[in-house]
C-alpha positions, 0 to 999 in steps of 0.5 A: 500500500502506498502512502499519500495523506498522513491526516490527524495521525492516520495514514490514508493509503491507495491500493497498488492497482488503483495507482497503476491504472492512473498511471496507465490512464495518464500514459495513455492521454500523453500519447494521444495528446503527442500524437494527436496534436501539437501541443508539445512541438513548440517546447519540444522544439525549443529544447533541442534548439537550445540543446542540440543545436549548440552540440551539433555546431561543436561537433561540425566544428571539431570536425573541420579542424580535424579536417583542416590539420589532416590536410596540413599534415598531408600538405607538410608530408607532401612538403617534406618529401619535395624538400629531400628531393631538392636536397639531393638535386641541389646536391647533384648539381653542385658535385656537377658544378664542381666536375666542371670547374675541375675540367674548366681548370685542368683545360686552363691549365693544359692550354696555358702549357700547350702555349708554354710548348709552343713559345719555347717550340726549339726545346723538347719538352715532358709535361709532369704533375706535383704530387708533393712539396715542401712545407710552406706557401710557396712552391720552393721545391717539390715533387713530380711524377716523372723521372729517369724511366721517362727520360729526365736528368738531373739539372733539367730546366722546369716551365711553366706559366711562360716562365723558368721554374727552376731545375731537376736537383734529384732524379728517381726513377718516377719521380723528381725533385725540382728546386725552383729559382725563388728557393734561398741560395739559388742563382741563376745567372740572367741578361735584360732582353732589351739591353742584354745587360748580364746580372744574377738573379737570387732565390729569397724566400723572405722577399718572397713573402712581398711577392719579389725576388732579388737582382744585383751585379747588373752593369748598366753603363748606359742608363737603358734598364727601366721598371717593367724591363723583362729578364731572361736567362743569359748565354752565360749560364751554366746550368739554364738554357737561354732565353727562358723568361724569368720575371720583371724588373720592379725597383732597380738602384744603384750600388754603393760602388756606383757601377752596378745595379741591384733590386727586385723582379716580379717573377714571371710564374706564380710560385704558390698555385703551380701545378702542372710543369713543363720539363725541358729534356735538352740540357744546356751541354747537349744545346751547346753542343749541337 
């Protein structure tokens, strides 16, 4: 039993049944109300307005900006993958580039001694590679690639850039030690081309340091020498054939005996980037000779 009213300390109760069948009734006249008519669509209505709409736009929202990174990340994978295949095109380009500024170096190098060749055209000539040299900036001694297998000789003159270089001071059977003009202690007896005035020219590290190499014991008596003057190996020379350019003459002074004549040269070849050379295979007794 259920109880409903509590009146003057008794209890008034309903049977079971009885509560049920209203209950059934009541259920029963909101279907009809419901179904029938329209009496609950307008607060139905708003609920879900207030409700409903509020979650759905949410959702649709959540969606498009998961939607929106989805295809950002798709677009930064897309990115990604089209920046590595940059990398390595830039990659393959540059390696290229770099072969051909090898090969546009090495072409240099060997039209620079194809001209050499022509100049001093009279001499038989071997072309050789460094492949080591001595400590320091500048080319003062070093090794090449050829020797006494490929017909060299020690004193043998080396060219190279239009210019002497020095000689062969050691020959090995495939290899040779070249001691070029700027090296300290190193003499090469020289005449100005326009005047054919004789001098010496001396090796000196120090000085070349400037960038110059040393002159002295030049007589002229007749004031002709002049700065830019080119000097070339004499006659006279023991060891050096002649004629072989060996620089340009860049201060000239007088000595304190006032007959001879001192200063720099330019030399004429670039003592710190050589490379390549030129050996030339006649030697001055086997010219003189003939």
């Amino acid at each position: 039993m259920s109880p409903i009213v509590k009146r003057k300390g008794r209890k008034f109760s309903v049977p079971d049944k009885y509560v049920l069948f209203a209950l059934t009734i009541c259920c029963s006249a909101m279907m009809l109300l419901t179904f029938g008519t329209s009496i609950f669509d307008k607060p139905f209505n708003n609920i879900v307005g207030y409700v409903m709409v509020p979650f759905e736009r949410g959702i649709g929202e959540a969606g498009a900006w998961i939607a929106g990174r989805s295809e950002e990340l798709v677009q930064i994978r897309s990115l990604l993958e089209e920046n590595e295949a940059l990398k390595e095109q830039v990659a393959l380009l540059t390696e290229e580039n770099t072969l051909l500024q090898q090969d546009k170096y090495e072409l240099n190098k060997l039209r620079q001694l194809f001209e050499l060749d022509e100049q001093y055209e009279s001499y038989n000539k071997v072309g050789a590679r460094i492949i080591l040299r001595d400590s320091g900036n500048w080319y003062s001694s070093f090794i090449i690639d050829k020797g006494s297998d490929d017909g060299l000789r020690e004193d043998m003159n080396v060219i190279a850039e239009g210019g002497l270089v020095g000689r062969l001071s050691n020959v090995g059977p495939n290899w040779s030690k070249v001691t070029a003009i700027i090296s300290d202690n190193a003499n090469v007896s020289g005449m100005t081309l326009a005047t054919e005035d004789n001098l010496i020219v001396s090796g000196n590290l120090q000085s070349m340091s400037e960038g110059v190499i040393l002159f002295s014991q030049l007589v002229d008596s007749k004031e002709a020498v002049q700065v830019g003057d080119k000097i070339v190996t004499s006659n006279i020379s023991d060891k050096f054939l002649p004629g072989i350019l060996i620089g340009y003459i860049m201060t000239i002074e007088p000595d304190n005996n006032n007959l001879t004549k001192s200063g720099t040269l330019i030399p004429a070849v670039d003592f710190e980037h050589l490379s390549e050379v030129l050996v030339i295979t006649d030697q001055k007794q086997t010219v003189e000779e003939e």
